[in-house]
N, C-alpha and C positions, 0 to 999 in steps of 0.2 A: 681757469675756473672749471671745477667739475660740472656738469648738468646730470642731474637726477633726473631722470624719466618718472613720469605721472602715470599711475594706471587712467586717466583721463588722454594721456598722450597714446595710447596702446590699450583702446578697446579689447583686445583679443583675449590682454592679459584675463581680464574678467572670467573669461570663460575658460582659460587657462589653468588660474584659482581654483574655481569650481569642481572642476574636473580632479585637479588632485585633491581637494578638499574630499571627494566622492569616494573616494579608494584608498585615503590615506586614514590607520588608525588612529584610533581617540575620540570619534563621532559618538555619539547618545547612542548609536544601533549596538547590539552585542556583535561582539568581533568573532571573525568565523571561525576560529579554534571554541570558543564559547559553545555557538551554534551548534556545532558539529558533536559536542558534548553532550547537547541540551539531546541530541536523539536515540541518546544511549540509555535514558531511562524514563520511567512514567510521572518520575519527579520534572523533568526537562521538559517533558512532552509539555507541560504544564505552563511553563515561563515562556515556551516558544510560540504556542497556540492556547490561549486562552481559557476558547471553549473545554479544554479534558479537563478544568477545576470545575470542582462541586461546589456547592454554597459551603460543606463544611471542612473545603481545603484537602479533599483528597481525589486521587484521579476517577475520572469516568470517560467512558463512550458517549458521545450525547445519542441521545433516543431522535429516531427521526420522526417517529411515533409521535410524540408528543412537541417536539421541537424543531422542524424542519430546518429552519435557519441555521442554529448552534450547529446541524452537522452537516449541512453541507460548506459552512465556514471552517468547520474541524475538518473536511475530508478537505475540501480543496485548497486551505489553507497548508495543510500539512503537507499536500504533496508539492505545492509550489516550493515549498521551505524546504523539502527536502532537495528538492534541484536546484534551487539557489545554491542550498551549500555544496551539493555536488560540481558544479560546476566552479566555486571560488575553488574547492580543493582540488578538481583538475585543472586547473588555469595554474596554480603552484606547484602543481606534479610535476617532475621531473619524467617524461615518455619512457626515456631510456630503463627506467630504473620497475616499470610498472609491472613485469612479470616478477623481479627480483622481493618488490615490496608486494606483494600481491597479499591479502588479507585470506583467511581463511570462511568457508562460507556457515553461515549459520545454521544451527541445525533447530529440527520442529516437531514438534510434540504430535500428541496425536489427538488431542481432545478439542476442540477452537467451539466458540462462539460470534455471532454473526450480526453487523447491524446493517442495513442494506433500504436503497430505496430502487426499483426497478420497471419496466414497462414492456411487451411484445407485441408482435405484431406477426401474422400470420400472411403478410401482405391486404388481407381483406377488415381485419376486426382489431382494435387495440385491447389489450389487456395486460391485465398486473403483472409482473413477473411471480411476488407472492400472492397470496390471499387478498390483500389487501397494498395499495402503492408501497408502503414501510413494514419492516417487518423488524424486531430487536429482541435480541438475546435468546433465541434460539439456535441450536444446533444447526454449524457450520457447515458448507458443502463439503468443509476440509476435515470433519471429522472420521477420524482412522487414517489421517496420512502418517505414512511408515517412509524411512530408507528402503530403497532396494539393494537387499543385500550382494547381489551378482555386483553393483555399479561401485561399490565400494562409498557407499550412501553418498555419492555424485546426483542420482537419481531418486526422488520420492515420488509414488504412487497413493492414489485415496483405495484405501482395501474398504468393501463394501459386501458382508454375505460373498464371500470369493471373488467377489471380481473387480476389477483394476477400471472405473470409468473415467479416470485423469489421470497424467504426469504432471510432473513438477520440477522444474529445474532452478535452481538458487542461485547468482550470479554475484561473488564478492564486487564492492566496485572500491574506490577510493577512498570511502568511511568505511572504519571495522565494525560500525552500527547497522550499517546499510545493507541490504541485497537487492538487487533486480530479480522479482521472481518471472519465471517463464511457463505459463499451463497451457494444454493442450490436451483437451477434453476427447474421449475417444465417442464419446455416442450423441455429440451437440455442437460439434465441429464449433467448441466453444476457444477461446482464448484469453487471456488477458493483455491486451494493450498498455501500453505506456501514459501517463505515468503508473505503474506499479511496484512497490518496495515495500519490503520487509524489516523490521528493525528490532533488533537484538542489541543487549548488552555489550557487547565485544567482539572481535575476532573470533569463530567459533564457538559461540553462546548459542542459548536458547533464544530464539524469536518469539517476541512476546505479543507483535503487533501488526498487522498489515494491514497497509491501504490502499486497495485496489480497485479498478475499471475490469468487469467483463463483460466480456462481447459473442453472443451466441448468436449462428447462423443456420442450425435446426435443427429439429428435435426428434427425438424415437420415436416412428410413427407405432401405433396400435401393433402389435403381429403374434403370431404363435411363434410361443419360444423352441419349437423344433427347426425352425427356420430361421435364416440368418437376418439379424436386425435392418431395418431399412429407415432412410433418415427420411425427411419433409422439411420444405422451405419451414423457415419462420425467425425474425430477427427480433434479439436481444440484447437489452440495457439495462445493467446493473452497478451501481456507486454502490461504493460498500469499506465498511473497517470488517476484518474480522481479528480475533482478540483469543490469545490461550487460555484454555479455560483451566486457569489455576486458582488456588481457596481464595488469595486474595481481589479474586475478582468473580467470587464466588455470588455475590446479592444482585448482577447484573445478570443471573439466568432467567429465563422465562420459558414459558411451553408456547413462544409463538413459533407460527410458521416458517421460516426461512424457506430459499428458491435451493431444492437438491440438485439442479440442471443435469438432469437427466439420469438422478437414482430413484428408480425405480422402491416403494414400499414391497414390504411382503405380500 
């Protein structure tokens, strides 16, 4: 006589189930080829994170301005789903093969608009990053980023009235939607930290979208411009989308303030 073992006989199996049930497809979740697709456009953006639908079915940035919730749900929602899926498609990557498959990095316009919530501190006084905690759909710190033609557009810089106050480095990863961006602020000893990524259409697309963390540790003190700039303590936090300012996201401008970290008006 055969005896059939009971999942009653074998506790463990339970959690055995479980565990493949968790990673094995067919579940109610969208499967991560789905996912990974959903990041390639502003229709996707849409089905993956809720918040960028509008009441009449078309994409938006939520306003922090008006909605605090919606976007700190859209910003931190969107970055965790963005590492979710990064990590299910490097867990399937093949190592060996990751110079061979290597994606091409995206490329960025020069126009951006900005939605942002941020706070500083001079060590003695809190204050807004902007005008006010929220700022939405004003001009980006990123507007006027160019290639640097010497780097073989490897390298982008923000041209601002001549001068260069950030770099920019674009980092392919494992989605052809994806980048890691890298900034390095020359006059705010500014950066952006992780999570930060950029998302474009394809392999060498225009980047229509990014959701970033920056981090600034001080700012241009007062000086005469015949002598060379000097920094001063002062630490900064900013969450933020910033967004290519193209027609069709043309009704999302405004004249508010966005944070320039550290350009300077005329």
């Amino acid at each position: 006589m055969t005896l059939v073992p009971t999942v009653k006989s074998y506790p463990g199996a339970i959690l055995v189930a479980a565990a493949l049930s968790a990673i094995m497809p067919g579940t109610a979740h969208a499967e991560p080829n789905t996912a990974a697709n959903d990041l390639c456009s502003k229709e996707g953006l849409m089905r993956l994170v809720p918040q960028f639908r509008s009441d009449d079915g078309t994409f938006k940035v939520p306003d922090p301005t008006t909605d605090l919730d919606a976007f700190l749900a859209a910003q931190q929602g969107l970055s965790n789903a963005i590492e979710m899926i990064l990590t299910q498609a490097n867990m399937a990557a093949d190592p060996y093969r990751a110079a061979i498959d290597r994606h091409d990095p995206l490329t960025f316009g020069r126009e951006w608009r900005a939605a942002e919530i941020g706070i500083q501190t001079d060590g003695h006084t809190i204050r807004f990053a902007d005008p006010a905690f929220a700022a939405y759909g004003g001009q980006s710190f990123l507007e006027g980023l160019s290639p640097i033609g010497e780097t073989q557009g490897v390298f982008y810089s923000i041209e601002i009235e001549g001068r260069h106050p950030a770099l920019i480095y674009p980092m392919p990863t494992a989605l052809p939607c994806v980048n890691r961006l890298i900034l390095a602020a020359g006059n705010t000893v500014g950066s952006w930290p992780m999570p930060t990524y950029a998302l474009g259409s394809g392999s060498g697309e225009d980047a229509f979208l990014i959701v970033n963390i920056c981090q600034d540790l001080g700012t241009t003190a007062p000086m005469d411009t015949t002598k060379p700039a000097t920094l001063r303590s002062n630490a900064m936090l900013i969450v933020a989308f910033q967004w290519a300012d193209t027609e069709d996201m043309a009704r999302f401008r405004t004249g508010q303030k966005t944070h320039r970290h550290g350009q300077h008006p005329k």
